[in-house]
Every structure is written in structure tokens, then in C-alpha cells.
MIBA-581167 format. One record per residue (C-alpha): residue number from 1; residue in three letters; x, y, z. Coordinates in steps of 0.1 Angstrom, whole numbers, always signed. Each point is the difference from the previous one (the first is absolute). Layout:
N
<pt num="NUM" residuo="Ala" u="X" v="Y" w="Z"/>
...
END
This chain:
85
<pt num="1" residuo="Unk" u="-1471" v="-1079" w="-1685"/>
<pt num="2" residuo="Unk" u="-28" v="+8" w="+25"/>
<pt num="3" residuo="Unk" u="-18" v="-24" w="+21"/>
<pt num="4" residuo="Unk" u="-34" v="-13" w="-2"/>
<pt num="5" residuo="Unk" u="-25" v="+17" w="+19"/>
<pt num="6" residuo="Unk" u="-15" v="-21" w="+25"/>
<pt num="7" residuo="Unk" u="-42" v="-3" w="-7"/>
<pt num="8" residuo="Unk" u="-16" v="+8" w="+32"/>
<pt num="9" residuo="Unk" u="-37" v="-6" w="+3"/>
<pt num="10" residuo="Unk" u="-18" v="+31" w="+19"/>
<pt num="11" residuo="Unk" u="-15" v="-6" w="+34"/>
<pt num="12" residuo="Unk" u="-38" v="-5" w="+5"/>
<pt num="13" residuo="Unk" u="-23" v="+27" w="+8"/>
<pt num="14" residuo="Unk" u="-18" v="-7" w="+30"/>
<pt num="15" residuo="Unk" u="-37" v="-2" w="+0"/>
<pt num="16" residuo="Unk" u="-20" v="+23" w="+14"/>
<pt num="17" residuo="Unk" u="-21" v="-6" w="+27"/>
<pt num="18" residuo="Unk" u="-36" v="-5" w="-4"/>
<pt num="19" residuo="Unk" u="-19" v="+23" w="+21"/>
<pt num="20" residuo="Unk" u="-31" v="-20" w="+24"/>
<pt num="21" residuo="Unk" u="-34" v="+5" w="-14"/>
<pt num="22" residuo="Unk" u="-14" v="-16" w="+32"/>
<pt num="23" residuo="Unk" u="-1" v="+16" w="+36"/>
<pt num="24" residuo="Unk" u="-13" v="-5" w="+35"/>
<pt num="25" residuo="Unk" u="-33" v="+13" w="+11"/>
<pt num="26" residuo="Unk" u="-2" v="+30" w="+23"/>
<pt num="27" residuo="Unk" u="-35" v="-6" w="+9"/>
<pt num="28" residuo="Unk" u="+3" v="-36" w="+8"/>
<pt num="29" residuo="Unk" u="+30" v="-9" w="+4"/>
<pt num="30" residuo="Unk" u="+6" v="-28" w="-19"/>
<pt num="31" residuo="Unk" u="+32" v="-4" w="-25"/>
<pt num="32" residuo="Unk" u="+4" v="+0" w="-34"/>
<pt num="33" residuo="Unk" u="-39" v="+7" w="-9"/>
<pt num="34" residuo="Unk" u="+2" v="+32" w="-12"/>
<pt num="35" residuo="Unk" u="-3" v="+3" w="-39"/>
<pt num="36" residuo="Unk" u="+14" v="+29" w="-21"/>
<pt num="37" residuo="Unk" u="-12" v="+3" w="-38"/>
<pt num="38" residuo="Unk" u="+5" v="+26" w="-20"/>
<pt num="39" residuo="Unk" u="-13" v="+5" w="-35"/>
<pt num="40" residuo="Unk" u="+18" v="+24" w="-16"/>
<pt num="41" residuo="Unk" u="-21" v="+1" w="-30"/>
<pt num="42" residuo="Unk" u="-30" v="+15" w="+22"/>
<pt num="43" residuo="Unk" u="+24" v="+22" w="+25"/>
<pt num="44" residuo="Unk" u="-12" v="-20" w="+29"/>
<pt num="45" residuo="Unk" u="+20" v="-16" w="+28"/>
<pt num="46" residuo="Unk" u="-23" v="-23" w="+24"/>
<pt num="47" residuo="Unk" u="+12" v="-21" w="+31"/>
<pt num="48" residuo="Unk" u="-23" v="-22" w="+12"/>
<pt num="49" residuo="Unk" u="+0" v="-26" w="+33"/>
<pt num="50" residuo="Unk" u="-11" v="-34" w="-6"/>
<pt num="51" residuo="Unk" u="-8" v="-5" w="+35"/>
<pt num="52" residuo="Unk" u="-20" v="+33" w="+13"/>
<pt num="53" residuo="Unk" u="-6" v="+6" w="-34"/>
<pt num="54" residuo="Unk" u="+11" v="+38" w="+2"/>
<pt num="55" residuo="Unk" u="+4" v="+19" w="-33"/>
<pt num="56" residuo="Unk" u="+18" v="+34" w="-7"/>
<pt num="57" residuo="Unk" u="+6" v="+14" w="-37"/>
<pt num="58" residuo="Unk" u="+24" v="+31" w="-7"/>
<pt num="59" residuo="Unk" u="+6" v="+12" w="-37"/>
<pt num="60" residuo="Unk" u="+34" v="-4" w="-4"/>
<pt num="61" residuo="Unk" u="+26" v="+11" w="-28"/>
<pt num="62" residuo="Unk" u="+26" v="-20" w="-21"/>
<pt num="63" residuo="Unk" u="+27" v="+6" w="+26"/>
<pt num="64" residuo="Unk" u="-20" v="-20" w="+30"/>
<pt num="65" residuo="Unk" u="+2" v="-37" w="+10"/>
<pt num="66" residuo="Unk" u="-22" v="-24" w="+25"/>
<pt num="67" residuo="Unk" u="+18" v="+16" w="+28"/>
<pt num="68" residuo="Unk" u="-7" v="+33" w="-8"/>
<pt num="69" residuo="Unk" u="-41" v="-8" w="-1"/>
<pt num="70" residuo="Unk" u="+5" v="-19" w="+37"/>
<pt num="71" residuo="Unk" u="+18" v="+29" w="+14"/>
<pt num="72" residuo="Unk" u="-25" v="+23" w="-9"/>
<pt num="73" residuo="Unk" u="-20" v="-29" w="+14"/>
<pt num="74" residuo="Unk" u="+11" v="+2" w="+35"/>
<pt num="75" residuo="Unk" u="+7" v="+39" w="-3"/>
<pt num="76" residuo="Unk" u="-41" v="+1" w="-2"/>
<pt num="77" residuo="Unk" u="-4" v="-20" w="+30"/>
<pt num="78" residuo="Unk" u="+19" v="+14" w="+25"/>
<pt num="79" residuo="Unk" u="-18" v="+37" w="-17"/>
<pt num="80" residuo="Unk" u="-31" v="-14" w="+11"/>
<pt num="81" residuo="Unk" u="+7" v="-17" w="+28"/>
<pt num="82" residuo="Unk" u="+13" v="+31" w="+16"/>
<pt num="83" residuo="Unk" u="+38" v="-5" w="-6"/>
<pt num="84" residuo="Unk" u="+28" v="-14" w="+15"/>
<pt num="85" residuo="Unk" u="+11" v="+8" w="+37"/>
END
């Protein structure tokens, strides 16, 4: 005669991590005022500071997140601001 099998439960997935939506200013330097939206029904990402009230909008594809749209962001700033040194 065989033995029972023992019923072991698996283990739980871990979550993922949400990714921020909310950055820090370049302009003015103040933290967390930096809003990223995206509205993927009209292919447009926007970031947007609450403070300065800066906005930049990218189009963006179904692959691209709220960091993605701030990257670009910041990668247009220091373009026109003559780049880093």
C-alpha cells in the first residue's frame, strides 16, 4: 500500500511593484509635484508641475509608462539648456 501524498498549498506570488506616477521638479526643485498622465486612448503622455506649472506632452506607444514621458521630460531640458557638463 502507498502512502498518502502530503497536500501542499503553493507559495504566493509576490506583487509587483507599482511604478511612481509622481516626480520631483527639475525646474523648481520641489518634490513630489511633478504629475505624469498618460491617455492611451489619445497617444499622449503629459507631465505637468503643480508648482511652476511646467507642461511637456510626447506621443507615446503601448509599451511606455509615466517614467518614460518624465525621462523624455528631463532629456528635453538639459537639450535646451545646453546639456550636461
Amino acid at each position: 500500500m502507498g502512502k498518502r501524498k502530503k497536500a501542499t498549498k503553493p507559495a504566493p506570488k509576490a506583487k509587483a511593484p507599482k511604478l511612481d506616477t509622481c516626480f520631483d521638479c527639475i525646474l523648481c526643485e520641489h518634490e513630489q509635484c511633478v504629475d505624469a498622465v498618460l491617455l492611451r486612448s489619445q497617444k499622449v503622455g503629459s507631465v505637468e508641475c503643480r508648482v511652476c506649472h511646467v507642461r511637456h506632452e510626447m506621443t507615446i506607444t503601448a509599451l511606455d509608462e509615466p517614467i518614460d514621458v518624465y525621462s523624455n521630460w528631463v532629456d528635453e531640458m538639459v537639450k535646451v539648456n545646453g546639456g550636461e557638463e
